[in-house]
N, C-alpha and C positions, 0 to 999 in steps of 0.2 A: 662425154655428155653433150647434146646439143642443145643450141639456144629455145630448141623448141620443147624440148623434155624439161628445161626448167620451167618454163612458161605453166605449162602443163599440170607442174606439180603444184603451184599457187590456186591454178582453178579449178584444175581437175578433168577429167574424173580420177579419185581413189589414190590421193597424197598416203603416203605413209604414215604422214605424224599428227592425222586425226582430220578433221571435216576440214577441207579446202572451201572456199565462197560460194563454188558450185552449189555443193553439198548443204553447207552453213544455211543455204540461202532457200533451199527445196523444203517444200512444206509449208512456208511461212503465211501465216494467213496473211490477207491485208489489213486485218485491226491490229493483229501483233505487229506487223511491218513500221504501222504510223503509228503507235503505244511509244510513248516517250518516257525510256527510265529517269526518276530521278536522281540525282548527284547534291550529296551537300557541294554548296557555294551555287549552284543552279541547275539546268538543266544542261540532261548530255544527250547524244546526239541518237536519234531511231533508227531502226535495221534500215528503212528506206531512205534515210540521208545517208547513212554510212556506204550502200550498197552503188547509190548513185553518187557520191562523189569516188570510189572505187572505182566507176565506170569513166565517169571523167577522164583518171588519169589514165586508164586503158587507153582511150582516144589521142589525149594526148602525146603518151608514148608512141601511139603507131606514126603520129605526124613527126616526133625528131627522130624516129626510124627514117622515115622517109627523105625528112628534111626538105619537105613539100607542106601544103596549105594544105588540109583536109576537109574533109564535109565538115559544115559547123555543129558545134554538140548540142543536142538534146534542149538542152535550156540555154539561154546569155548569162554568163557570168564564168565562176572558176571557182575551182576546190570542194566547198560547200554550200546548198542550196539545201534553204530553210523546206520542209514538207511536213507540216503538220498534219496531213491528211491527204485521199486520194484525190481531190479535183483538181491539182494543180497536172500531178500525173499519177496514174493506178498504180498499182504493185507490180501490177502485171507489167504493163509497159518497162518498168524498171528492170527489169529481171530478164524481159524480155532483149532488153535494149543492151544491156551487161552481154549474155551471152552472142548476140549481134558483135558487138565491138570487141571481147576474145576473140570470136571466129576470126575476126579481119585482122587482127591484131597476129593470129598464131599463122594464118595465111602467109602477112607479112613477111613475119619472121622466116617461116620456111621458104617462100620465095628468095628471100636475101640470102639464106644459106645455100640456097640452091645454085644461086647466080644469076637466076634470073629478073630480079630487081634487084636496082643500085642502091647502097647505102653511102651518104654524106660521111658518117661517122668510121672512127676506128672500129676492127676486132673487139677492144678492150671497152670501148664505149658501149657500145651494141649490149655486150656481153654486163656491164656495171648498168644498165635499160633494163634490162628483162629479168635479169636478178633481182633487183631494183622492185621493181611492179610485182613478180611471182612475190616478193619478202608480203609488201603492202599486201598484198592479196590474204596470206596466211594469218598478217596481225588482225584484219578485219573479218577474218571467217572467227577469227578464235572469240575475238570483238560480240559481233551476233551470237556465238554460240553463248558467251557470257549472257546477253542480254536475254536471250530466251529464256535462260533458269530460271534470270530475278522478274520477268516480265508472270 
């Protein structure tokens, strides 16, 4: 199996083991996107925090793929970026921007498998990256899919 077939199965298209983020994430209006479930002890987190801090660490990962400086992300800051609604950024742009940075991300990776771009990192590092991201990928499709029910 290659690094880019795992990649793959996290976002899709058409995981085995139910809606990948792709998937999770198609359909979604932008009032359910920015609809914030609530959680006894406070508030948890909306399809479009969750979606875009997923995108985050997409980006992330392709820059210690690279072990280079990359375009800067989307917004300043890291991890998670509060969105209580679309004016900071749409839905759209989010979703938009996610499937942007898989592209470049599975590029990546099939470039380094290829040989034709250098990775910094080991086999086993590469390989503990993209396993890594594809897992994240599948906890936060299952994540939104939870949230749709109760939303």
């Amino acid at each position: 199996m290659t690094l880019t077939r795992i990649l793959t199965e996290g976002y899709g298209p058409g995981a085995w083991h139910g809606a990948d983020i792709k998937a999770a994430t198609t359909g979604v209006s932008s009032t359910t996107a920015f609809k914030r479930p609530r959680r006894k002890g406070g508030k948890a987190h909306n399809i479009a925090e969750i979606t875009l801090h997923h995108a985050f660490y997409v980006h992330s990962i392709r820059g210690r793929l690279l072990g280079t400086e990359i375009e800067p992300f989307l917004l300043k800051g890291e991890d998670w970026f509060p969105l209580a609604d679309g004016k900071k950024l749409s839905w759209k742009k989010i979703t938009t921007e996610l499937a942007a940075l898989q592209a470049k991300l599975a590029r990546t990776v099939a470039d380094i498998e290829a040989g034709k771009v250098s990775s910094p990192l080991s086999d086993e590092d590469r390989l503990n990256l993209v396993l890594g991201i594809s897992c994240h990928s599948a906890y936060h499709a299952g994540q939104i899919q939870l949230i749709k029910l109760l939303l």
